[in-house]
ZADO-1210 file (C-alpha; in nm, 4 decimals, padded with zeros to 6 digits):
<atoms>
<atom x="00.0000" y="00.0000" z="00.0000" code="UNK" pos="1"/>
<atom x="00.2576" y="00.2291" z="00.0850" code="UNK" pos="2"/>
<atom x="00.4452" y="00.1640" z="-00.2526" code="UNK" pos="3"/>
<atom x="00.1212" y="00.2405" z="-00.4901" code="UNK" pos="4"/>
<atom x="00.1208" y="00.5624" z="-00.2452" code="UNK" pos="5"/>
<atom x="00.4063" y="00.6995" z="-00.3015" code="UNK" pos="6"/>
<atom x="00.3807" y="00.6295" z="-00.6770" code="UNK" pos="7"/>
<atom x="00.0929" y="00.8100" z="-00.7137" code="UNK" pos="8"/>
<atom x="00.2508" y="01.0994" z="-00.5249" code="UNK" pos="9"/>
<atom x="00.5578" y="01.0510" z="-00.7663" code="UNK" pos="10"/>
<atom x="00.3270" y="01.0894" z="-01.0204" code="UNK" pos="11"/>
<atom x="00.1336" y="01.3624" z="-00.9355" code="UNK" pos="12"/>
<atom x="00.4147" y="01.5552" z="-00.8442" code="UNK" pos="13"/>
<atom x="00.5827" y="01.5033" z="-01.2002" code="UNK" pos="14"/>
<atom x="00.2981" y="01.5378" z="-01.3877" code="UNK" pos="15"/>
<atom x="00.2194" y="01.8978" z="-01.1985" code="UNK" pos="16"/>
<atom x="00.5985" y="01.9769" z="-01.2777" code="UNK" pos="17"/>
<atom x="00.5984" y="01.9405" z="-01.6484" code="UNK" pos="18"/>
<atom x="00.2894" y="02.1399" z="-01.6625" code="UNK" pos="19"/>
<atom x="00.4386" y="02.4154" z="-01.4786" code="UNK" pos="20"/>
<atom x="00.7642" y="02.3706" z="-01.6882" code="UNK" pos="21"/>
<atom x="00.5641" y="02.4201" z="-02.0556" code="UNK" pos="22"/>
<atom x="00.3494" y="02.7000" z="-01.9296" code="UNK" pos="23"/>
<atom x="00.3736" y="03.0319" z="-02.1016" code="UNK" pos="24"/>
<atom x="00.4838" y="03.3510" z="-01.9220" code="UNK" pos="25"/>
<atom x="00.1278" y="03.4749" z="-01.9854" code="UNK" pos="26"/>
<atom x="-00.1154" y="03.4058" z="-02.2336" code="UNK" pos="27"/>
<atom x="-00.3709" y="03.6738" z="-02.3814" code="UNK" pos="28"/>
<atom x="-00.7402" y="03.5756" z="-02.4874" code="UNK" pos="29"/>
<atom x="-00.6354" y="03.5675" z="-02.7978" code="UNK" pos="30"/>
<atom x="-00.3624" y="03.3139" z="-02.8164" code="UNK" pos="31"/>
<atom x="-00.0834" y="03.5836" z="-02.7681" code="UNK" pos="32"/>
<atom x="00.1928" y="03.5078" z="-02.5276" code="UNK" pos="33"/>
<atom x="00.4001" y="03.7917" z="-02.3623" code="UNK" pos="34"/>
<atom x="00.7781" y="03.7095" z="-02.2373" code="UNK" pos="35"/>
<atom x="00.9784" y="03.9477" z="-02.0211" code="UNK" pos="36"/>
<atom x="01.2902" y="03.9991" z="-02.1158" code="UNK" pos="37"/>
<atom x="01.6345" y="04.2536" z="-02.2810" code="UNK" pos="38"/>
<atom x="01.6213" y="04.3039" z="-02.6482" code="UNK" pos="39"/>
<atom x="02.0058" y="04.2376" z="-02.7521" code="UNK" pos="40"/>
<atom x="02.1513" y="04.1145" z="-03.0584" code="UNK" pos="41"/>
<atom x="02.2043" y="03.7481" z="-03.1262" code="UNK" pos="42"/>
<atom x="02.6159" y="03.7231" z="-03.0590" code="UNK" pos="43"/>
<atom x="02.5974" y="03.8526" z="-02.7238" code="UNK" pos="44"/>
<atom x="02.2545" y="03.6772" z="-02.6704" code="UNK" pos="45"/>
<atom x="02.4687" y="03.3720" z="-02.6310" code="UNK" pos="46"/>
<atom x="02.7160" y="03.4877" z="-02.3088" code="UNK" pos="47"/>
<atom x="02.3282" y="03.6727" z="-02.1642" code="UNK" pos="48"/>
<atom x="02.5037" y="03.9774" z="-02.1306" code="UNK" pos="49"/>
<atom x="02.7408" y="04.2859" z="-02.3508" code="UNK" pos="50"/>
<atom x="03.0056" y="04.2748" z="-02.0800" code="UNK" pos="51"/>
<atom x="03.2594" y="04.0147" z="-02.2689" code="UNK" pos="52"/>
<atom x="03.1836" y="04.1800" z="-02.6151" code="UNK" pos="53"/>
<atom x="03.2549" y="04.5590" z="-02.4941" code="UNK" pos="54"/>
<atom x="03.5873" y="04.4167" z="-02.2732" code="UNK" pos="55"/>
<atom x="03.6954" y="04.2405" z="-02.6091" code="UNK" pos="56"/>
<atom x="03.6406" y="04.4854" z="-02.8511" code="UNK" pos="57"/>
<atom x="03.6104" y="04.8601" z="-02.7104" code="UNK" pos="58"/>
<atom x="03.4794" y="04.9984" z="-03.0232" code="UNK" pos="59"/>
<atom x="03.1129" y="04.8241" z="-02.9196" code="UNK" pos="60"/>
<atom x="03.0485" y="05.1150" z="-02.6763" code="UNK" pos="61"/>
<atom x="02.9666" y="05.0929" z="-02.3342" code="UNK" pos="62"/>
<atom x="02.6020" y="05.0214" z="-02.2531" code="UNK" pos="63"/>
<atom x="02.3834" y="04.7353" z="-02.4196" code="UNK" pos="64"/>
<atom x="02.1728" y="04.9446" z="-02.6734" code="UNK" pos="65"/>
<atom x="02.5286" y="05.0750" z="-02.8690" code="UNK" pos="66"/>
<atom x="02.6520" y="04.7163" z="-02.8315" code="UNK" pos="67"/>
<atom x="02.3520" y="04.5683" z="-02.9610" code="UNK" pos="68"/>
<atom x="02.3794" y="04.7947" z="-03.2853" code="UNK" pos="69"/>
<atom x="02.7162" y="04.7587" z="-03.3226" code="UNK" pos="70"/>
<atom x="02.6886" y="04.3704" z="-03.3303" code="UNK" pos="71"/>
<atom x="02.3952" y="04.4127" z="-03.6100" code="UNK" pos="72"/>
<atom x="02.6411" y="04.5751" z="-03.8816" code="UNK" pos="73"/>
<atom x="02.8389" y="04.2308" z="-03.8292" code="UNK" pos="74"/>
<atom x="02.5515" y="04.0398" z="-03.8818" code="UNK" pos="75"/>
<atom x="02.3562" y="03.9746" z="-03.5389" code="UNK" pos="76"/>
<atom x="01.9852" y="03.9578" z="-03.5623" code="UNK" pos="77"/>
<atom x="01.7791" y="04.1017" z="-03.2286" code="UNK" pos="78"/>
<atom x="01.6336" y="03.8470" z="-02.9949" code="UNK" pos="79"/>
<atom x="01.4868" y="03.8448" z="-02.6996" code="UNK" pos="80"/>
<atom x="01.6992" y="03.7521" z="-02.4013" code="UNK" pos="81"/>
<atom x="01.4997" y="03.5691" z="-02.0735" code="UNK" pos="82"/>
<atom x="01.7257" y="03.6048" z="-01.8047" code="UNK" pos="83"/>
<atom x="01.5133" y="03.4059" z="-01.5410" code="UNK" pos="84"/>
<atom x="01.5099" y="03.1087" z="-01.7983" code="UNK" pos="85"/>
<atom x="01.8674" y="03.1579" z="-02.0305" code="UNK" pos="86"/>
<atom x="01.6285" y="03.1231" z="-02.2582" code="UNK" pos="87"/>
<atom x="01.6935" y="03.3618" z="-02.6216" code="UNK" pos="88"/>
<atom x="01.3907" y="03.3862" z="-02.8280" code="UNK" pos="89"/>
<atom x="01.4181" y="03.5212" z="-03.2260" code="UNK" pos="90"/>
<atom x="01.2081" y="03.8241" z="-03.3518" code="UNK" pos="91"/>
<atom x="01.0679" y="03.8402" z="-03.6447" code="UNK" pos="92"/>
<atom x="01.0201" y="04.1660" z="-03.6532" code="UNK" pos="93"/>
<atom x="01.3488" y="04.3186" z="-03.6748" code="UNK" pos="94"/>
<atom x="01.1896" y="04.6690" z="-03.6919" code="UNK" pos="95"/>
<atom x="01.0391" y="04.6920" z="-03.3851" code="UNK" pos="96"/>
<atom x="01.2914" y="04.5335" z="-03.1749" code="UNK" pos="97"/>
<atom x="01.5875" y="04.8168" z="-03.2799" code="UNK" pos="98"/>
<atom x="01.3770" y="05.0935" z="-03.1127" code="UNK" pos="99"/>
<atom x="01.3915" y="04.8666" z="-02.7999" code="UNK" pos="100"/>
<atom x="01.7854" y="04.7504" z="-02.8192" code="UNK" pos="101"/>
<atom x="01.9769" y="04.7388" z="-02.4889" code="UNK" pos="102"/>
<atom x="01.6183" y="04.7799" z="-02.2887" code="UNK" pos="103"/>
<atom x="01.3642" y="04.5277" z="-02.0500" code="UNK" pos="104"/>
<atom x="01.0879" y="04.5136" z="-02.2221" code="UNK" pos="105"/>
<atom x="00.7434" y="04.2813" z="-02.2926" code="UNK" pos="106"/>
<atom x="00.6701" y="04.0965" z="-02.6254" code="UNK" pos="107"/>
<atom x="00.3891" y="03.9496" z="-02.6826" code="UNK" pos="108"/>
<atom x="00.3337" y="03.7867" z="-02.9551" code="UNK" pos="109"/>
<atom x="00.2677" y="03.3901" z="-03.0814" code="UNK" pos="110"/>
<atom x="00.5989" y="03.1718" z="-02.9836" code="UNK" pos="111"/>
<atom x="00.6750" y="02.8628" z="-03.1687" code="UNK" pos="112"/>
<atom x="00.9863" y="02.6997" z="-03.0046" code="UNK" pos="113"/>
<atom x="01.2228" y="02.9942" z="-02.9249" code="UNK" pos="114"/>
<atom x="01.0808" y="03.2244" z="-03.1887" code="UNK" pos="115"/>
<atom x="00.8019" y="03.4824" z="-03.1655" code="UNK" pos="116"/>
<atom x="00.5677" y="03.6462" z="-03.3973" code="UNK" pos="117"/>
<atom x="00.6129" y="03.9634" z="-03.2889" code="UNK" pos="118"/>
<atom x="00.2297" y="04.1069" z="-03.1868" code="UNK" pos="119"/>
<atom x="00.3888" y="04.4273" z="-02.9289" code="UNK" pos="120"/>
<atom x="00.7066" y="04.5310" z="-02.7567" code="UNK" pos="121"/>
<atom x="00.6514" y="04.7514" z="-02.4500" code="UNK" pos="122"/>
<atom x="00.9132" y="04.8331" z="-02.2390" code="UNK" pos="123"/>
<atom x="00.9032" y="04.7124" z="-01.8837" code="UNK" pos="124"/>
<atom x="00.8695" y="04.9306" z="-01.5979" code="UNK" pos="125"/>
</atoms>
C-alpha cells in the first residue's frame, strides 16, 4: 500500500511539474503570449550579457543598446533575451525590436519553439 502511495505521489508531483515547466509567461485571450525579457543582438545573446563583447572589442560602446547595434552591422539579428530562464527567443520583426535595443521590455506575440511572432514590444517598468 505504501508503494502504490508513493507512486501516485511521484506521479502527481511530475505530472504537476511538467505542466508548470511548458506553461507560457502569460497568455492573452487571444492566443498571444508575452515574455519578459532585454532586447540584444544574437552574438551577445549567447554569453546573456554585452560585458565580454565591450571588454573584447572597445569599439562596441559601453552600454547594451550601442553594443547591440554595433553587433547588427556584423551580422547579429535582435532576440529576446529571458534572463530568469537563459532562454533567447528570435524576432521576427526586426523593426520593432531596434527601437527597444539594450532595454527590459514585454513581447507578446505567438511563440513557436524559441521564436516569436512579434504582436507588441513595451518596455518594462
Amino acid at each position: 500500500m505504501r508503494r502504490i502511495s508513493s507512486l501516485i505521489l511521484l506521479t502527481t508531483f511530475f505530472s504537476f511539474s511538467l505542466a508548470w515547466a511548458g506553461s507560457p509567461k502569460s497568455q492573452s485571450p487571444n492566443g498571444d503570449q508575452t515574455v519578459t525579457g532585454e532586447v540584444m543582438d544574437s552574438l551577445c545573446a549567447k554569453n546573456g550579457n554585452h560585458q565580454e563583447m565591450m571588454e573584447q572589442m572597445k569599439s562596441m560602446g559601453h552600454d547594451g543598446k550601442t553594443c547591440s547595434m554595433k553587433c547588427m552591422q556584423l551580422g547579429a539579428k535582435y532576440v529576446l533575451y529571458d534572463s530568469s530562464s537563459k532562454t533567447i527567443y528570435a524576432l521576427d520583426d526586426q523593426q520593432k525590436a531596434e527601437t527597444f535595443a539594450g532595454q527590459t521590455v514585454h513581447v507578446s506575440g505567438t511563440i513557436q519553439k524559441n521564436k516569436i511572432k512579434v504582436e507588441n514590444i513595451q518596455p518594462a517598468n
